[in-house]
FIVEXDREN-385254 format. One record per residue (C-alpha): chain; x, y, z negated. Coordinates in steps of 0.2 Angstrom, whole numbers. Layout:
<sites>
- chain x y z
- A X Y Z
...
</sites>
This chain:
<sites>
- chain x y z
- A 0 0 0
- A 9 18 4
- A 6 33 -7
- A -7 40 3
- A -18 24 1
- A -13 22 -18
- A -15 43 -20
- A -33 42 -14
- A -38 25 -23
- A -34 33 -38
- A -42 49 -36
- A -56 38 -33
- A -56 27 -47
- A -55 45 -57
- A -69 51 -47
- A -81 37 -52
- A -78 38 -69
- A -78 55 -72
- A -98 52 -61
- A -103 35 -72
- A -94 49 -91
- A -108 63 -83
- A -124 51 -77
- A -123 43 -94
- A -122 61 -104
- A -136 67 -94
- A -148 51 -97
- A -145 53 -116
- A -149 72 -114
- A -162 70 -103
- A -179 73 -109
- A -195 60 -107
- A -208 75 -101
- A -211 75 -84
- A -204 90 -73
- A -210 106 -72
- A -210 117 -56
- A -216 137 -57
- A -209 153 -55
- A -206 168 -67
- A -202 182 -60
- A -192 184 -45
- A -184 164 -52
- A -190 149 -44
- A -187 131 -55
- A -191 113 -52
- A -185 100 -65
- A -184 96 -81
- A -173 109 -90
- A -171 120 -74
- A -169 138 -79
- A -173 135 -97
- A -165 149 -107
- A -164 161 -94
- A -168 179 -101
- A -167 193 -88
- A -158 185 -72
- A -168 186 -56
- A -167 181 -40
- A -161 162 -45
- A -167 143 -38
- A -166 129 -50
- A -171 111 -42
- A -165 98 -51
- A -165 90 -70
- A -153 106 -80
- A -152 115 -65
- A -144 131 -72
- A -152 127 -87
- A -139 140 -98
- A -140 153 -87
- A -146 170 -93
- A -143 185 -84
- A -135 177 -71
- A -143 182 -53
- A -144 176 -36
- A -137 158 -39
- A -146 143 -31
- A -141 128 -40
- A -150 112 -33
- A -146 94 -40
- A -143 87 -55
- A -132 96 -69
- A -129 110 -56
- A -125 126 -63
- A -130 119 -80
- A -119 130 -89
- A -118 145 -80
- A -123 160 -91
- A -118 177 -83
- A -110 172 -65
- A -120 179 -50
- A -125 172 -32
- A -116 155 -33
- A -124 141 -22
- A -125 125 -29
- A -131 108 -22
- A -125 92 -24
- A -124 82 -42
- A -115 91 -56
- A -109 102 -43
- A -104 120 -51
- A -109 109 -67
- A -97 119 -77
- A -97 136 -72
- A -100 148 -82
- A -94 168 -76
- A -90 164 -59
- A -99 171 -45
- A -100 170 -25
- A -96 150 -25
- A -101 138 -15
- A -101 121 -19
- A -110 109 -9
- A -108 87 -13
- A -106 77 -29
- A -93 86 -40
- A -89 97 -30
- A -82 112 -43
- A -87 104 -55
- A -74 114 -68
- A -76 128 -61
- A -78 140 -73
- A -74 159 -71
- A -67 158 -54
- A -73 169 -40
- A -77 168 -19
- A -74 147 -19
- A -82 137 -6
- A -82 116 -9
- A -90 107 4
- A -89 86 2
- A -88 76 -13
- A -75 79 -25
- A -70 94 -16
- A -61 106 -28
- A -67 97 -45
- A -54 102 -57
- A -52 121 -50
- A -55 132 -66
- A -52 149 -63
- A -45 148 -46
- A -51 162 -35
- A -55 162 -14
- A -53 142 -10
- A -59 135 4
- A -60 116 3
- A -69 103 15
- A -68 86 14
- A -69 71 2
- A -55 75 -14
- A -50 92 -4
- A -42 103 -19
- A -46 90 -28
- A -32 94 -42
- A -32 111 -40
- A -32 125 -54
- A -27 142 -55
- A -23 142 -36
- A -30 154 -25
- A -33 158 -7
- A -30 141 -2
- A -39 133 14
- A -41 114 14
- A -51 104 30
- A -50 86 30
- A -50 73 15
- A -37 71 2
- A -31 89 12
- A -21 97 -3
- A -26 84 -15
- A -14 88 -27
- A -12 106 -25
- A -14 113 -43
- A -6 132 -42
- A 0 136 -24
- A -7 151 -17
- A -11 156 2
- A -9 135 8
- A -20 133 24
- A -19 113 27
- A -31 104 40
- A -32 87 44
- A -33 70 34
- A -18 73 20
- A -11 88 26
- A -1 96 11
- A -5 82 2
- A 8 80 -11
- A 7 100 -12
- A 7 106 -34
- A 16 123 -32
- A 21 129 -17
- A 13 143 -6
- A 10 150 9
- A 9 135 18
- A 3 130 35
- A -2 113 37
- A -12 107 54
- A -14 89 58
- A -14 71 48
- A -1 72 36
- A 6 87 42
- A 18 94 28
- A 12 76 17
- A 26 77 4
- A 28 93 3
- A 27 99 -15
- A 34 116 -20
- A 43 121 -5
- A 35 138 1
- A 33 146 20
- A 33 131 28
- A 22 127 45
- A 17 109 50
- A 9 107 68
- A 5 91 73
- A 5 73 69
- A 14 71 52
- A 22 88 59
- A 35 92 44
- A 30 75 34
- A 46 71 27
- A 48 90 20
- A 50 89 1
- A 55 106 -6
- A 64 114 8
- A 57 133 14
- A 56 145 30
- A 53 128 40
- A 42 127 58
- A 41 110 63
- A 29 107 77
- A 27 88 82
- A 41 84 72
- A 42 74 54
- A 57 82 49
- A 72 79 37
- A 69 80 17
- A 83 93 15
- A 76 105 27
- A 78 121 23
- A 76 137 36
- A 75 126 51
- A 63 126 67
- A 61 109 76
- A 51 106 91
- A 45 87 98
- A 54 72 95
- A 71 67 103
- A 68 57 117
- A 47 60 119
- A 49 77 125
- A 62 79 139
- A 57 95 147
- A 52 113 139
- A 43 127 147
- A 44 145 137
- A 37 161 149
- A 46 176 146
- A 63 169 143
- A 72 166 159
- A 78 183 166
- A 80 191 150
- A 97 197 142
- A 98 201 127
- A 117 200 125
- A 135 190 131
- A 133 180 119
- A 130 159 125
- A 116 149 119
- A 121 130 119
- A 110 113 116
- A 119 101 107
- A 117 83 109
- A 104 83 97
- A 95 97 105
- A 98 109 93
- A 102 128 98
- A 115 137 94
- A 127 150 99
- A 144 145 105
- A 158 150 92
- A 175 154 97
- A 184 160 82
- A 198 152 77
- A 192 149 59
- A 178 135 67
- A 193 128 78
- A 207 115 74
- A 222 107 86
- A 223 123 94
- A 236 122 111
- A 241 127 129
- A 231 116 138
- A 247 113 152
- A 241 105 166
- A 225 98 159
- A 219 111 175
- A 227 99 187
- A 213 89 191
- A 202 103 197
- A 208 101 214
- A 201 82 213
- A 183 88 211
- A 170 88 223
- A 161 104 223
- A 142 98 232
- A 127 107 238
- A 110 96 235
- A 92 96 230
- A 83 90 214
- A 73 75 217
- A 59 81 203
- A 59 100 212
- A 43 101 220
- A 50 118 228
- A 67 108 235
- A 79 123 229
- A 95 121 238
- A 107 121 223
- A 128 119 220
- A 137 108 207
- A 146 93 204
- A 139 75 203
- A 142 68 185
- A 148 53 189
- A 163 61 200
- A 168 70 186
- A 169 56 175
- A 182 48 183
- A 196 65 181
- A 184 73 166
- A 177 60 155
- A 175 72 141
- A 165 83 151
- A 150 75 153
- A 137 70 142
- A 122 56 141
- A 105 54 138
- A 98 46 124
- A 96 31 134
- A 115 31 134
- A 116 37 154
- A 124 48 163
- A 113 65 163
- A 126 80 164
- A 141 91 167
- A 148 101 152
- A 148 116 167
- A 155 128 152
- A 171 120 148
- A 173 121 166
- A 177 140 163
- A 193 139 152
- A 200 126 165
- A 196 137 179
- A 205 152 171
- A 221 142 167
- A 222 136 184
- A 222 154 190
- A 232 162 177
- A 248 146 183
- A 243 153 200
- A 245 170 194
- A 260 164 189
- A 267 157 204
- A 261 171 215
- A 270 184 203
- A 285 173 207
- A 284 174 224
- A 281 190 226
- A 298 192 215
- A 308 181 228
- A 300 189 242
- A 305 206 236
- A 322 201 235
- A 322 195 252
- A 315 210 256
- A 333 219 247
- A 345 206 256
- A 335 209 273
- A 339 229 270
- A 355 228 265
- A 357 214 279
- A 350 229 291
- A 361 242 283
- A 377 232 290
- A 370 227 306
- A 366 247 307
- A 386 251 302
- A 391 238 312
- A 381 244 327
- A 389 263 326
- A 406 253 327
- A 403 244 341
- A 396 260 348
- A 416 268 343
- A 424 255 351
- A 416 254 367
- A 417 273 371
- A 439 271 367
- A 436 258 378
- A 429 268 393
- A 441 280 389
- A 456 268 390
- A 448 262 404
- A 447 278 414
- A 463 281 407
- A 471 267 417
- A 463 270 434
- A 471 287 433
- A 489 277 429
- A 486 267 443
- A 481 280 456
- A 493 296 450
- A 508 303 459
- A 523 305 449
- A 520 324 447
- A 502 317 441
- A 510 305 430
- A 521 318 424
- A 506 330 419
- A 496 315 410
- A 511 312 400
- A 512 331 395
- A 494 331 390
</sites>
């Protein structure tokens, strides 16, 4: 048997006591004359001990044996069923109907309670509404309760403002404020906490005084205990949650569709999914990092991918798109790619991609910086290379013009008189 089971068979077994403890008191009190219907006044009774001791109230409906029998100036209350509103004295437009429902109130006004026990220790509380047997019997002075459904509120107190639709829904609430729980068991297990949203079967079930929560869903946040700040829709859970958002179960949902988000930037900073589908921002501060080195030529393999254009199989718009195919890059990167829960093949780690990129170009960077100094001193040797041929030309330039001139020179030795010769050799 689980604890919802045994949680409910108790309550129960409580329940049908606490009935056989009130039918038995009311046959002992109850009085062998016949019932009585009238009116006095604006009031209106039927049954034995209906509206016995009023004094001045008006406006009130007694049906039932000690239908708000106590009540004295008490007004607008409508109290049909056995013990209902027996004791109320003073407490204004409450509706009763349903055994021993309201049985003990007594101040409290603007309740409705309608099913066997329902509010039935409700004595100075204001604004609650119990609909279903059993719904909110032990709240005392609890104000602004909603309860619907067999055993909802059933424990509760002093709490207030609490919503609770479907049976056992906040059973065990006794002081939380603000809950909202709908669905069989939601917030269950709930004694203290508050501001709680429960919606679906045992949404937020053993929660107990962890505050803020939210529960959507089939056992949505079920396995909360005490944690706060938590949004879990269709998602059980972890007991030590605590200020987290979950959304679907790992490996039921595989797709997510959120209007308003794509297009938008809000700033540089990246927004990961890890392998358990959490989001979070990618750190880079070296406090978070260990092992830090130069990657070398871990770069290398780049030049081994096979960049590929291609179309999803599941786009129904047949985008052309560019990547990589996973299982190529498996083969130089293992490390970059990641599986499914199934344990295939499913992506490419496109980010890391970044730093490998930028250290190929920065050893490319390096070589071109290195040819560009090689090449400059070529560039030197060719100028000075130049500047000689230049020196070397004007030389040659010299040499041919003596030449001419020694060339001239001899015709005029070989064709001269000896008075010529004479006057070449004076010159």
């Amino acid at each position: 048997m689980n604890r919802r089971q045994q949680g409910v068979r108790e309550r129960g077994a409580m329940l049908g006591f606490l009935l056989l403890a009130v039918l038995l008191n009311a046959l002992i009190r109850a009085e062998p004359a016949a019932a009585q219907c009238g009116s006095t006044g604006t009031n209106t009774q039927c049954g034995t001990g209906a509206l016995t001791h009023n004094t001045t109230g008006i406006d009130n409906s007694a049906f039932g044996v000690n239908a708000l029998t106590n009540n004295t100036t008490g007004f607008e209350n409508t109290a049909s069923g056995l013990d209902t509103l027996e004791i109320n004295t003073t407490g204004f437009e409450n509706t009763a109907s349903g055994y021993v429902a309201l049985a003990n109130n007594t101040t409290g006004g603007n309740n409705t309670a309608s099913g066997a026990n329902a509010l039935f220790s409700n004595t100075t509380g204001d604004g609650n509404t119990a609909s279903g047997a059993n719904a909110l019997p032990s709240n005392t002075i609890g104000n602004d309760n909603t309860a619907s459904g067999l055993n909802a509120l059933a424990s509760n107190i002093t709490g207030g403002s609490n919503t609770a639709s479907g049976v056992s829904a906040l059973g065990n609430n006794t002081d939380g404020n603000d809950n909202t729980a709908s669905g069989l068991d939601a917030l269950a297990s709930n004694t203290t906490g508050g501001n709680n949203t429960a919606s679906g079967v045992s949404a937020l079930f053993s929660n107990t005084t962890g505050s803020n929560n939210i529960g959507l869903g089939y056992q949505a946040g079920s396995n909360i205990v005490a944690g706060n700040n938590n949004i879990e829709i269709g998602n059980p859970g972890h007991s030590g949650d605590n200020k987290t958002i979950r959304i679907g179960l790992l490996g039921t949902q595989n797709k997510t569709y959120i209007a308003g988000i794509s297009g938008t930037r809000v700033s540089g900073t990246v927004v990961e999914v890890n392998g358990n589908g959490q989001l979070g921002v990618m750190v880079s501060s070296a406090r978070y990092k260990r092992d830090i080195r130069d990657m070398g030529n871990a770069s290398a393999g780049l030049m081994k991918l096979r960049p590929v254009s291609f179309r999803y199989k599941n786009d129904p718009t047949g985008t052309l798109e560019y990547g990589l195919v996973a299982e190529e890059v498996k083969r130089v990167y293992p490390n970059l790619v990641t599986y499914g829960p199934d344990g295939k093949l499913q992506s490419v780690r496109y980010l890391e991609f970044t730093a490998l990129l930028l250290n190929e170009l920065q050893k490319q960077a390096s070589q071109v910086q290195e040819l560009a100094q090689r090449l400059k001193m070529k560039d030197q040797q060719l100028a000075a290379q130049q500047r000689e041929i230049d020196a070397l030309k004007q030389t040659d330039a010299s040499i041919n013009a003596l030449n001419e001139r020694l060339a001239a020179l001899e015709q005029q030795v070989r064709t001269a008189t000896p008075q010529g010769l004479r006057s070449l050799a004076s010159k």
